[in-house]
KEDO-780151 format. One record per residue (C-alpha): residue in three letters; x, y, z. Coordinates in steps of 0.02 Angstrom, whole numbers, plus 50000, padded with zeros to 5 digits. Example, Ala and Ser with C-alpha at 12.3 -4.5 7.8 and 13.67 -1.06 7.14 Angstrom:
BEGIN
+------+-------+-------+-------+
: code :    px :    py :    pz :
+------+-------+-------+-------+
:  ALA : 50615 : 49775 : 50390 :
:  SER : 50684 : 49947 : 50357 :
+------+-------+-------+-------+
END
This chain:
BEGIN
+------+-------+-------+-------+
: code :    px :    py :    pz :
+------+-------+-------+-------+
:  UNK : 48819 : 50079 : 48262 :
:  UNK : 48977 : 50003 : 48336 :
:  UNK : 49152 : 49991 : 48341 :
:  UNK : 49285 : 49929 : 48424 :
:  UNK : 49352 : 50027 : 48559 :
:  UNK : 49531 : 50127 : 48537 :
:  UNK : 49618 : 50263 : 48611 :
:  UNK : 49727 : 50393 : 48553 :
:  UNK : 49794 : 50401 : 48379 :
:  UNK : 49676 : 50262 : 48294 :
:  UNK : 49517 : 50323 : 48382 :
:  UNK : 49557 : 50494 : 48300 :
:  UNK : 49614 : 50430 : 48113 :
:  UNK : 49420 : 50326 : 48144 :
:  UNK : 49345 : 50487 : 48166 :
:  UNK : 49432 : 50581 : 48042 :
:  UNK : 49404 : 50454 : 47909 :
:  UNK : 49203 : 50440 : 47954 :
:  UNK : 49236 : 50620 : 47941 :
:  UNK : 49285 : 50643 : 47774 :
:  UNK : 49183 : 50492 : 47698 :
:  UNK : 49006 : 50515 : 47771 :
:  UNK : 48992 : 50337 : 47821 :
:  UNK : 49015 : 50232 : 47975 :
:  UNK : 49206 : 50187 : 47967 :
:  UNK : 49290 : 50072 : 48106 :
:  UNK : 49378 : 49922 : 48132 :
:  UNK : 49289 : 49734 : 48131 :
:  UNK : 49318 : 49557 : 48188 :
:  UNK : 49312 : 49421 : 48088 :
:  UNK : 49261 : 49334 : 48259 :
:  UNK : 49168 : 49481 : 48315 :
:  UNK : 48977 : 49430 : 48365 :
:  UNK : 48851 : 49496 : 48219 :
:  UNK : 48805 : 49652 : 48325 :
:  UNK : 48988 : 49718 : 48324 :
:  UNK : 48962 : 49837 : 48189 :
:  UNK : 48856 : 49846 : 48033 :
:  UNK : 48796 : 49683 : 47976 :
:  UNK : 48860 : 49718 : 47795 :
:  UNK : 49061 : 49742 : 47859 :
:  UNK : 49044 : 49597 : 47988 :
:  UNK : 49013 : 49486 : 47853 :
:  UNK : 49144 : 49574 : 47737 :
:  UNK : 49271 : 49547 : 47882 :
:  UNK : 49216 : 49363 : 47881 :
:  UNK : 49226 : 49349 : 47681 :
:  UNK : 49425 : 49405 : 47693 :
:  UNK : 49471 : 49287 : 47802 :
:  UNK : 49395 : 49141 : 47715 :
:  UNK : 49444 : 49175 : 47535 :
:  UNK : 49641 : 49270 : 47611 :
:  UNK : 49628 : 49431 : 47517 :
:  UNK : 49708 : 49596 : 47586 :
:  UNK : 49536 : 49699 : 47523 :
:  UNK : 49348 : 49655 : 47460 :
:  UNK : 49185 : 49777 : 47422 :
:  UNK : 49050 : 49689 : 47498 :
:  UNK : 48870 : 49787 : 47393 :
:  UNK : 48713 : 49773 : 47483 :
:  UNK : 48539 : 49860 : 47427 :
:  UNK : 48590 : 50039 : 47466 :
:  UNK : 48757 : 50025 : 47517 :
:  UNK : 48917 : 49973 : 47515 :
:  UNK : 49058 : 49898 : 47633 :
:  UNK : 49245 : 49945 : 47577 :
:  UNK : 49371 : 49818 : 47695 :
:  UNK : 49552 : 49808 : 47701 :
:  UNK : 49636 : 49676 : 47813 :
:  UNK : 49715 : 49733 : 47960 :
:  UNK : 49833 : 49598 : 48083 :
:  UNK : 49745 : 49481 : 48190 :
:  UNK : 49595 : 49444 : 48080 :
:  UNK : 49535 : 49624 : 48089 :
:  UNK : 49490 : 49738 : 47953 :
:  UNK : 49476 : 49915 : 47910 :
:  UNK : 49299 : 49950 : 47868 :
:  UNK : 49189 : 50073 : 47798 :
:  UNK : 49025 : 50070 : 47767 :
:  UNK : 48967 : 50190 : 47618 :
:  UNK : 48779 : 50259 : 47536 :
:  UNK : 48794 : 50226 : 47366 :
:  UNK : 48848 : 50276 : 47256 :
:  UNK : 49015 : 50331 : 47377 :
:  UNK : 49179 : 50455 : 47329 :
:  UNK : 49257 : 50358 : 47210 :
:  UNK : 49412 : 50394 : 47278 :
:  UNK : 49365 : 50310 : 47443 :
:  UNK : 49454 : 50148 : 47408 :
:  UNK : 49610 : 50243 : 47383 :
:  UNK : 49605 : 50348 : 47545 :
:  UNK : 49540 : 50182 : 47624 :
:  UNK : 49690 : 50087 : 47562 :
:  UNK : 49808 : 50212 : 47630 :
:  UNK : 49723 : 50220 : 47819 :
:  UNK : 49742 : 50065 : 47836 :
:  UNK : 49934 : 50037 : 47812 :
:  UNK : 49953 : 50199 : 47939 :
:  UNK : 49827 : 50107 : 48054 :
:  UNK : 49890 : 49945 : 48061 :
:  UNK : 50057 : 50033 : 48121 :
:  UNK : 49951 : 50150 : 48233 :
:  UNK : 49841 : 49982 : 48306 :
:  UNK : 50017 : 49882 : 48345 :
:  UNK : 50095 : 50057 : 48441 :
:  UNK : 49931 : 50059 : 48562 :
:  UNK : 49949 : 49864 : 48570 :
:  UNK : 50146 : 49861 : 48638 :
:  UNK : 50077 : 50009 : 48747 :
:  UNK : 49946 : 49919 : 48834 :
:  UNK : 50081 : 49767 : 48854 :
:  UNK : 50181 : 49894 : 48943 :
:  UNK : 50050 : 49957 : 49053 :
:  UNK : 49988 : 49768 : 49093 :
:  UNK : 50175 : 49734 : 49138 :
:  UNK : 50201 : 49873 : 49245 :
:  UNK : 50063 : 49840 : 49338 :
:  UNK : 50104 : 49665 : 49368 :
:  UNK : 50267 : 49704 : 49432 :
:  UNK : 50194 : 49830 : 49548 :
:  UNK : 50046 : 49690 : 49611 :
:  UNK : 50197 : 49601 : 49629 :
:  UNK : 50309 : 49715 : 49746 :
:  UNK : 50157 : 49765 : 49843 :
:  UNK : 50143 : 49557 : 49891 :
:  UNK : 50341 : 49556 : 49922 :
:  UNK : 50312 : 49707 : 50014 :
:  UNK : 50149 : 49627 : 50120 :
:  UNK : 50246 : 49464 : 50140 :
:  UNK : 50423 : 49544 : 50237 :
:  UNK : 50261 : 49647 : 50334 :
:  UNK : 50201 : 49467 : 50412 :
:  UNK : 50351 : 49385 : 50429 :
:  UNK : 50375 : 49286 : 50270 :
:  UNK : 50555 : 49311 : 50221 :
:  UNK : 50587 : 49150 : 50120 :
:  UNK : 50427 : 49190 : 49996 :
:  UNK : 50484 : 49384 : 50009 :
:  UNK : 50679 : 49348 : 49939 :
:  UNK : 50591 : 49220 : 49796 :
:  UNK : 50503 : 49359 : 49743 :
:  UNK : 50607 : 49476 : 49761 :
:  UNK : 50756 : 49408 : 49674 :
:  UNK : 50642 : 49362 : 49523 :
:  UNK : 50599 : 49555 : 49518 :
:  UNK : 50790 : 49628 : 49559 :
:  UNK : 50874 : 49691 : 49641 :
:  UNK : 50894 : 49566 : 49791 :
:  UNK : 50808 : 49628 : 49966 :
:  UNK : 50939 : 49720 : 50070 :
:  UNK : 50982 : 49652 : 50240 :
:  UNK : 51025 : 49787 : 50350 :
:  UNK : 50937 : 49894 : 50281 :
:  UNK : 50869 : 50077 : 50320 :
:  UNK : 50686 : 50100 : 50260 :
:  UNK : 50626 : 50261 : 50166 :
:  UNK : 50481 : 50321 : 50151 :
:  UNK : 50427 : 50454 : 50042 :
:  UNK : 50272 : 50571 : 50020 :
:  UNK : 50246 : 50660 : 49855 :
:  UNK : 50118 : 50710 : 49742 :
:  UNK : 50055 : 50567 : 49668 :
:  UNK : 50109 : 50576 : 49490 :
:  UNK : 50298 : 50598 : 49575 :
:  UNK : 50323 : 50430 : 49631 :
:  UNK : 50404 : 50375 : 49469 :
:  UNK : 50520 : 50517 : 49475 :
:  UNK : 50575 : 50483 : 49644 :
:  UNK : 50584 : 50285 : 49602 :
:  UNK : 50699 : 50355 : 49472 :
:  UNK : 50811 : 50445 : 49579 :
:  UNK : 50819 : 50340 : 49710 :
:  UNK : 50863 : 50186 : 49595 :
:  UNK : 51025 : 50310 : 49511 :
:  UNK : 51092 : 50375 : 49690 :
:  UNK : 51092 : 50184 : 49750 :
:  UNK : 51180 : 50107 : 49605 :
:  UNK : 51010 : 50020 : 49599 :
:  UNK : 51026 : 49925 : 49728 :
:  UNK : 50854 : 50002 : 49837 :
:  UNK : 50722 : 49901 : 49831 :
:  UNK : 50571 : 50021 : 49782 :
:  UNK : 50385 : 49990 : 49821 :
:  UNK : 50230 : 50100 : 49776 :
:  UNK : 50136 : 50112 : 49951 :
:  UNK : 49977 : 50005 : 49914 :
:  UNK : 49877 : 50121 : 50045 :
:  UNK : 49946 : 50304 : 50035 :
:  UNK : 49935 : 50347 : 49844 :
:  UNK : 50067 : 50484 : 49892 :
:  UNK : 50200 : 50369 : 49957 :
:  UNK : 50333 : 50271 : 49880 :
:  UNK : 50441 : 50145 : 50005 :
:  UNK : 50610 : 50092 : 49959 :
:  UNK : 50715 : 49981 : 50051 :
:  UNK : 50908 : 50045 : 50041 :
:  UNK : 51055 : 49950 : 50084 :
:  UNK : 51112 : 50020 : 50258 :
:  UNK : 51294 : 50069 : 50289 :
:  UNK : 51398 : 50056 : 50454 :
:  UNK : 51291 : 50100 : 50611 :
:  UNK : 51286 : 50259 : 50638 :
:  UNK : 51298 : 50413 : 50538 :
:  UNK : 51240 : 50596 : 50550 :
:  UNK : 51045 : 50622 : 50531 :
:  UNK : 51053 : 50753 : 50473 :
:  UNK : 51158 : 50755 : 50325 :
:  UNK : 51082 : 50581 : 50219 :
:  UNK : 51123 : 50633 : 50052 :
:  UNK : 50979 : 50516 : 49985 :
:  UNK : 50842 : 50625 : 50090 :
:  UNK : 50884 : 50764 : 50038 :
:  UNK : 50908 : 50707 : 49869 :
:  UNK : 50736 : 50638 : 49852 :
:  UNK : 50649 : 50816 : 49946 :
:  UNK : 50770 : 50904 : 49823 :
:  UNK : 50673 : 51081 : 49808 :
:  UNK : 50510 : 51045 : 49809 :
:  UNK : 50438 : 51106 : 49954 :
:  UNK : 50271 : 50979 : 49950 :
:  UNK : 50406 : 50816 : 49982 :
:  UNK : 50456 : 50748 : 50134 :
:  UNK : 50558 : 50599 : 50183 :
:  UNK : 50556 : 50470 : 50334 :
:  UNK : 50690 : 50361 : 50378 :
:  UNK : 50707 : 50204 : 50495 :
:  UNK : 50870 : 50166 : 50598 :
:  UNK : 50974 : 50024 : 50523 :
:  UNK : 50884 : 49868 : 50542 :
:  UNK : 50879 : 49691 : 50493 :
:  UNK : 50768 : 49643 : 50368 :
:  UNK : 50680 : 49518 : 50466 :
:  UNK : 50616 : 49685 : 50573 :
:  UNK : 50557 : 49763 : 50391 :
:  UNK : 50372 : 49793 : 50500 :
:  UNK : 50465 : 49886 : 50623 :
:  UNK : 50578 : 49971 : 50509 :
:  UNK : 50414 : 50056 : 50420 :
:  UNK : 50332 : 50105 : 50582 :
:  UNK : 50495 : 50197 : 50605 :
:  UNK : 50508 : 50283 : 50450 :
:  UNK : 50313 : 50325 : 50461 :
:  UNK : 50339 : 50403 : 50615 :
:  UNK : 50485 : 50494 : 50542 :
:  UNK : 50380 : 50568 : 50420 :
:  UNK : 50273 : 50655 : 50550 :
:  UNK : 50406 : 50741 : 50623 :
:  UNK : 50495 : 50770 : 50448 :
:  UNK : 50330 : 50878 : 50399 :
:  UNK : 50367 : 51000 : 50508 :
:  UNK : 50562 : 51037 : 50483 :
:  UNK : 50621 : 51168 : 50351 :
:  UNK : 50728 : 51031 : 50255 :
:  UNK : 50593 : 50897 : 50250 :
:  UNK : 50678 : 50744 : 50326 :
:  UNK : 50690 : 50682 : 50464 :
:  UNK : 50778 : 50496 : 50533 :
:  UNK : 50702 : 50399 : 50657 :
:  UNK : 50750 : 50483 : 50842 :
:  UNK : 50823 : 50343 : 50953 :
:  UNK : 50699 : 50285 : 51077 :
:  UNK : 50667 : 50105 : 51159 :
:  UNK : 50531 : 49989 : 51055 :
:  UNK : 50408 : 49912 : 51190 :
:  UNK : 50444 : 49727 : 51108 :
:  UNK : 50645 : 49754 : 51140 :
:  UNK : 50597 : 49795 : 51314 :
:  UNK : 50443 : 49658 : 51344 :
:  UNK : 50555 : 49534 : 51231 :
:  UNK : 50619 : 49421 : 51370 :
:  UNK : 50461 : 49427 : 51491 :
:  UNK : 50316 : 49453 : 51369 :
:  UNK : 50343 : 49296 : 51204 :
:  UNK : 50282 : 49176 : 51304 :
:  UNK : 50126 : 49273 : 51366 :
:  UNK : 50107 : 49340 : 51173 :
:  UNK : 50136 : 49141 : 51117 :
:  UNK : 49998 : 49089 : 51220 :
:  UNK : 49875 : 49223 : 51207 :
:  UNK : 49888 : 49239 : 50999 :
:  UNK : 49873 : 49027 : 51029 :
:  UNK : 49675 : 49028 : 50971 :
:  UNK : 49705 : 49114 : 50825 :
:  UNK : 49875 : 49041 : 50771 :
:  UNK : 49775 : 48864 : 50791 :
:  UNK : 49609 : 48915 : 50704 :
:  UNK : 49525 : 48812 : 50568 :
:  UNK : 49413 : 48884 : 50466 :
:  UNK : 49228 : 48784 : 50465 :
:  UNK : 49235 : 48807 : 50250 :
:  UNK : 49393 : 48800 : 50153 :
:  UNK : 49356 : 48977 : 50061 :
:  UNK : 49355 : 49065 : 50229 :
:  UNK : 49499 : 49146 : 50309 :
:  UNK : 49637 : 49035 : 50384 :
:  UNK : 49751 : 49066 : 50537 :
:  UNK : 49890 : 49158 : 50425 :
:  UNK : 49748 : 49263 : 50329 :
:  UNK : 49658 : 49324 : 50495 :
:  UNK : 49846 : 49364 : 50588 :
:  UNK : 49898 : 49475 : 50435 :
:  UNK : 49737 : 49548 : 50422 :
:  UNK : 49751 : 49593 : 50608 :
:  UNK : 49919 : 49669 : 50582 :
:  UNK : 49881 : 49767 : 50447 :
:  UNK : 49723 : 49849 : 50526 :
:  UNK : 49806 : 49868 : 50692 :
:  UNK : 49930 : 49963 : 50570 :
:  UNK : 49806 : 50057 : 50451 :
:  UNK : 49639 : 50058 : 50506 :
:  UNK : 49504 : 50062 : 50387 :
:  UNK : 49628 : 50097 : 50246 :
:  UNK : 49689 : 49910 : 50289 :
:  UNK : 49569 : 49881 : 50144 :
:  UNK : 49680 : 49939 : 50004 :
:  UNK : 49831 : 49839 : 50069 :
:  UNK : 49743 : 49670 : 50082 :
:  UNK : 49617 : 49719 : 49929 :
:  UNK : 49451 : 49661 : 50011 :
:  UNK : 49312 : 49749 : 50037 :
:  UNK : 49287 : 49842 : 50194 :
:  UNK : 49136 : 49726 : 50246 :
:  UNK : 49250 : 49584 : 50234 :
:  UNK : 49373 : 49675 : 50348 :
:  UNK : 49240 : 49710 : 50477 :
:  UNK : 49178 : 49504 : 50464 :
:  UNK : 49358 : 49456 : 50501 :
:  UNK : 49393 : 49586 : 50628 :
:  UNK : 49228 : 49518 : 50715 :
:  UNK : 49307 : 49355 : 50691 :
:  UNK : 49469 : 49397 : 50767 :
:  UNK : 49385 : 49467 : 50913 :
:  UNK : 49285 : 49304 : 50956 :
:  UNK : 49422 : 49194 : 50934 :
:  UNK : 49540 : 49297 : 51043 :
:  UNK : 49392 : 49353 : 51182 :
:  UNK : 49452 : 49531 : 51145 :
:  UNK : 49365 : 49691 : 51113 :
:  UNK : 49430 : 49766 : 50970 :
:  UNK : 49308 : 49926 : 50952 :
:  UNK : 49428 : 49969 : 51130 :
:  UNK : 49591 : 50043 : 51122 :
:  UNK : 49658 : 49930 : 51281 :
:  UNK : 49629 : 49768 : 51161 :
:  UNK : 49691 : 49835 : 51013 :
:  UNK : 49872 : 49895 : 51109 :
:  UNK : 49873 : 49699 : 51182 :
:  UNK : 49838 : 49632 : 51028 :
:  UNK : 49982 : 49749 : 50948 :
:  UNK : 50098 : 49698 : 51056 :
:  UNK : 50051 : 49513 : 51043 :
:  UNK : 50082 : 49510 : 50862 :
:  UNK : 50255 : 49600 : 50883 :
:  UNK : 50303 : 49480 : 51008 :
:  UNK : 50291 : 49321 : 50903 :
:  UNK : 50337 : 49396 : 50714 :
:  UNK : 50348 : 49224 : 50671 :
:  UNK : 50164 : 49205 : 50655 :
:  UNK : 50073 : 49026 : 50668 :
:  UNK : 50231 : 48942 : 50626 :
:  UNK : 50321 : 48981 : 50793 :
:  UNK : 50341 : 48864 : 50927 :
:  UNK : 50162 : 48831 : 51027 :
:  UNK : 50274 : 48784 : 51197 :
:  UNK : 50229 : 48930 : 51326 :
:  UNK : 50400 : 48945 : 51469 :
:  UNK : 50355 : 48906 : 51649 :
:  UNK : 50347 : 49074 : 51738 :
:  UNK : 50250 : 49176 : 51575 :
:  UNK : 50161 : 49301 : 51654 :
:  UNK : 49958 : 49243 : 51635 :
:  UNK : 49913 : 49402 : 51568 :
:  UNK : 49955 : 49584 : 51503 :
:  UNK : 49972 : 49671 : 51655 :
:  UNK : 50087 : 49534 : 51724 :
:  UNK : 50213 : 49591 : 51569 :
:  UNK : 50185 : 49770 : 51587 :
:  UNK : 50243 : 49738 : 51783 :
:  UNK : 50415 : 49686 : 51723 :
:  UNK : 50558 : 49796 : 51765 :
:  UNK : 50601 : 49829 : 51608 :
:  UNK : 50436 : 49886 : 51524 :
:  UNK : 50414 : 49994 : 51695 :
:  UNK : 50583 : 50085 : 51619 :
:  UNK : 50509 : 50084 : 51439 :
:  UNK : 50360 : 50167 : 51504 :
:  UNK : 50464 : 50303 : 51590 :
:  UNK : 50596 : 50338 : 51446 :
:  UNK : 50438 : 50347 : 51331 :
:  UNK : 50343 : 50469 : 51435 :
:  UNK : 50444 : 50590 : 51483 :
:  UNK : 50439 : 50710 : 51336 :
:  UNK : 50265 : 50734 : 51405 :
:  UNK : 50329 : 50794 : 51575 :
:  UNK : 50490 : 50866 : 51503 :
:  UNK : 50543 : 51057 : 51480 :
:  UNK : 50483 : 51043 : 51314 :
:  UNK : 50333 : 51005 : 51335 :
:  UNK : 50175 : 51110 : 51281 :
:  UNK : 50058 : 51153 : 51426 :
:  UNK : 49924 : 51015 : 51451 :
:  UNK : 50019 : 50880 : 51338 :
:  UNK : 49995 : 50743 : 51475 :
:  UNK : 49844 : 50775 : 51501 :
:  UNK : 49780 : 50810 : 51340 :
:  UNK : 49847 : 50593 : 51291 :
:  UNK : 49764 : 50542 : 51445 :
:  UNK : 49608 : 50593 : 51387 :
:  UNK : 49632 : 50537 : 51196 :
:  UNK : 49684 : 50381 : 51279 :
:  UNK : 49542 : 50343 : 51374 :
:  UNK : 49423 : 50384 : 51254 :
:  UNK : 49491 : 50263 : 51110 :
:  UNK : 49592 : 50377 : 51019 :
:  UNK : 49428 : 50457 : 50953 :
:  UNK : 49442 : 50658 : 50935 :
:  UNK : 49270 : 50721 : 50981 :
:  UNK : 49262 : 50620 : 51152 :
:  UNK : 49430 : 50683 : 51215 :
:  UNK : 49391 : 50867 : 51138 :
:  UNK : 49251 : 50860 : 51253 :
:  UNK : 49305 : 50785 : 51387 :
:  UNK : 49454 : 50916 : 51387 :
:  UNK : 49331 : 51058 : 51353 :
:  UNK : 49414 : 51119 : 51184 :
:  UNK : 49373 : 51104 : 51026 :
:  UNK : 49406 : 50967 : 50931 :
:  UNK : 49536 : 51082 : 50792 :
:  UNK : 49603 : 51132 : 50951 :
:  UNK : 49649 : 50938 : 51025 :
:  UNK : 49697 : 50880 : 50860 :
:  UNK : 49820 : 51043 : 50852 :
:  UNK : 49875 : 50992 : 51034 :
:  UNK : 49900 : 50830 : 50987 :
:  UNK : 50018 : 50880 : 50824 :
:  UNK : 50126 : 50977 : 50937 :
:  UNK : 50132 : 50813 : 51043 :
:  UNK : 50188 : 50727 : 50869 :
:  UNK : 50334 : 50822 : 50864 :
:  UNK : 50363 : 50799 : 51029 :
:  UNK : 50373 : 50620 : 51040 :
:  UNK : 50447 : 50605 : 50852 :
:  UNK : 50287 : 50487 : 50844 :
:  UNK : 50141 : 50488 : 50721 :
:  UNK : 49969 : 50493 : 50843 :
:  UNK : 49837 : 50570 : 50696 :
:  UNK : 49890 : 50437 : 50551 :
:  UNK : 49924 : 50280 : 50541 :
:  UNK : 50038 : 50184 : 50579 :
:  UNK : 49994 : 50285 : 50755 :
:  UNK : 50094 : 50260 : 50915 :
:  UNK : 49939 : 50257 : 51008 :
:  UNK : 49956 : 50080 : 51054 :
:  UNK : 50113 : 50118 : 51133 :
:  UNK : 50074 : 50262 : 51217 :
:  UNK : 49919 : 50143 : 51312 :
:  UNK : 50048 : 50030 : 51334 :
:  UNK : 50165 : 50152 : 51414 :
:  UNK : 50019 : 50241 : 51522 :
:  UNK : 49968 : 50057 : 51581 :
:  UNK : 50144 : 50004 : 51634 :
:  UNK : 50161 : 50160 : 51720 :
:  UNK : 49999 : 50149 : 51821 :
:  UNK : 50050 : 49979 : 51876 :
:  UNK : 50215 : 50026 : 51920 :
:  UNK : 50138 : 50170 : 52031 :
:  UNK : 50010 : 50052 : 52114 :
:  UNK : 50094 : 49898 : 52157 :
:  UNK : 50289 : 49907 : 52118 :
:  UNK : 50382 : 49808 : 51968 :
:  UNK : 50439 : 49655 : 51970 :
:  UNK : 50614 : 49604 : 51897 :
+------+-------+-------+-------+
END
């Protein structure tokens, strides 16, 4: 036996009335296919719409089927031994007026949830589109959606037990006048991004009455924030707050702003976009060999958002996680690049910073670009980069064997177990080493977004710097 499927309230009137009547009770289709419930009510169902009655007792051999119309060409129906209570039709009649009103309350609900869910689709895509670049298509969007994207903005993001994130978007939304511009994180099911209208530059850290609004006192929510930013650098402004929220984990009020530090693409900005123009040329000029597969813009955000989240890349582009490793494969060939190794991943990184403009920026590579990666890491000004970003490694602060301890992460990919034993620890002990580094670089390493790429940037440009000099 069958019967349409409900939730809540009618499923449990159903049951009560099959209950209390000793039949098969349920509601039937008029359209429904002849195996959606007993044959006798299907054709009852069918009977009230074609003669328009509100109720009809269908008799077969044995039995009989008791309907009362419900909306939509549905009908309440039960289907009795015979002979049946004769006070069925009664209770029957009665159901249905309390189901009807029942069936249209779970109807407007699932409206609600289908709505809600579309809007959220759609601010992960606003969100995914200001991530590679797309501002025009972003502000559409986004104005469609409200409120309008702000521009400076500070980003925010938050980490909360997942059934939270409505409570914060709440909050957030009141202490803003409703003016942030709130995202559910479509990888971390415990973070919530908002985007919030930035004030004058500036500001005290540590008193943002937003962060600690949104901790407020529970003790398992903690709060990143970016520097003030333009919206155009929304990917930036994220890897800032990210990294925020490392160091905000391990402070007693549970927020933390972005500590002021040079960003390798402000330092490599002048010297390095025409290397990044011309190396990222192969893939910003790619045609795919079938019109369903992958196209320049799809493989460059794709890149990003791997070089961003690793595996979990998956939940923020929604494909499966073979179709990531085909078009990571695919990146790799078109590029000549080795992405399995940490040195081509921190190039590639950089490359994509360089030129946020994607495939639509200008192809024409300046005279003088330097031909390759080291010849932009042997600037001047990424040589000073590389020392500003280094030295909490070296500094008074610094826990014994920090230096070394990244060298050896660095060199073995950024995997654990190869630098635990290369370092002769354990690996609870590295990764503990390493989370005291965290802190000391206000940097995430252990989750992505990571700083890794940076840091094999910074130990690169340093090398060179020590072998052959810098050039201006």
């Amino acid at each position: 036996m069958h019967r349409l499927a409900h939730s809540g309230g009618s499923a449990a009137l159903l049951d009560w009335l099959a209950a209390r009547l000793g039949g098969w009770t349920g509601v039937v289709d008029a359209d429904a296919a002849a195996d959606a419930g007993p044959g006798l009510a299907v054709r009852g169902a069918a009977e009230l719409r074609t003669r328009g009655v509100r109720s009809a007792v269908l008799h077969g051999e044995r039995s009989a089927a008791l309907l009362f119309a419900l909306d939509g060409g549905r009908a309440l129906a039960a289907v009795l031994d015979l002979p049946h209570d004769p006070g069925a039709p009664a209770l029957l009649a009665d159901a249905a007026a309390a189901l009807a009103l029942v069936l249209r309350a779970e109807e407007a609900e699932r409206r609600e949830e289908r709505a809600e869910l579309a809007e959220s689709r759609a601010r992960e895509a606003v969100l995914h589109l200001l991530m590679n670049g797309r501002l025009s298509t972003a502000h559409q969007i986004a104005e469609a959606l409200g409120p309008s994207l702000p521009d400076p903005l500070r980003m925010y993001v938050v980490e909360c037990r997942a059934g939270q994130r409505g409570e914060v978007a709440r909050i957030c939304g009141e202490l803003t006048g409703g003016r942030a511009w709130v995202v559910r994180c479509p990888v971390y099911v415990r973070h919530l991004i908002a985007l919030v209208p930035a004030g004058p530059a500036g500001g005290c850290a540590e008193h943002d009455p937003l962060a600690q609004a949104l901790v407020g006192a529970d003790r398992d929510r903690v709060v990143g924030v970016s520097g003030r930013l333009l919206l155009r650098e929304a990917p930036a402004a994220y890897t800032q707050a990210f990294h925020a929220l490392a160091v905000a984990r391990g402070r007693a009020g549970g927020h933390a702003r972005f500590g002021p530090g040079p960003e390798p693409e402000l330092a490599a900005h002048a010297v390095g976009t025409g290397w990044a123009r011309a190396r990222l040329a192969p893939l910003h000029t790619y045609e795919p060999r079938r019109p369903q597969d992958p196209g320049a813009q799809e493989l460059r955000a794709t890149a990003h958002a791997w070089l961003n989240f690793g595996p979990h890349a998956t939940r923020l582009l929604k494909i499966h996680r073979n179709t990531l490793a085909t078009r990571l494969r695919l990146i790799g060939s078109v590029l000549g690049t080795d992405l399995a190794r940490l040195p081509g991943q921190a190039e590639l990184s950089l490359a994509l910073r360089l030129t946020p403009g994607g495939p639509g920026a200008s192809p024409e590579v300046p005279v003088g670009a330097p031909a390759d990666l080291d010849g932009v890491l042997r600037h001047r000004n990424l040589a000073v980069w590389a020392r500003a970003h280094l030295a909490p490694l070296s500094g008074p602060d610094a826990p014994p064997g920090a230096r070394e301890t990244v060298r050896a992460w660095l060199r073995h990919d950024a995997h654990l177990v190869p630098a635990a034993a290369a370092l002769g620890i354990s690996v609870p002990g590295t990764r503990k080493r390493l989370a005291r580094v965290e802190e000391l670089l206000e940097r995430s390493l252990l989750r992505s977004p990571s700083a890794r790429h940076d840091l094999w940037l910074a130990h690169r440009a340093e090398e060179l710097a020590g072998s052959a000099g810098c050039v201006a």
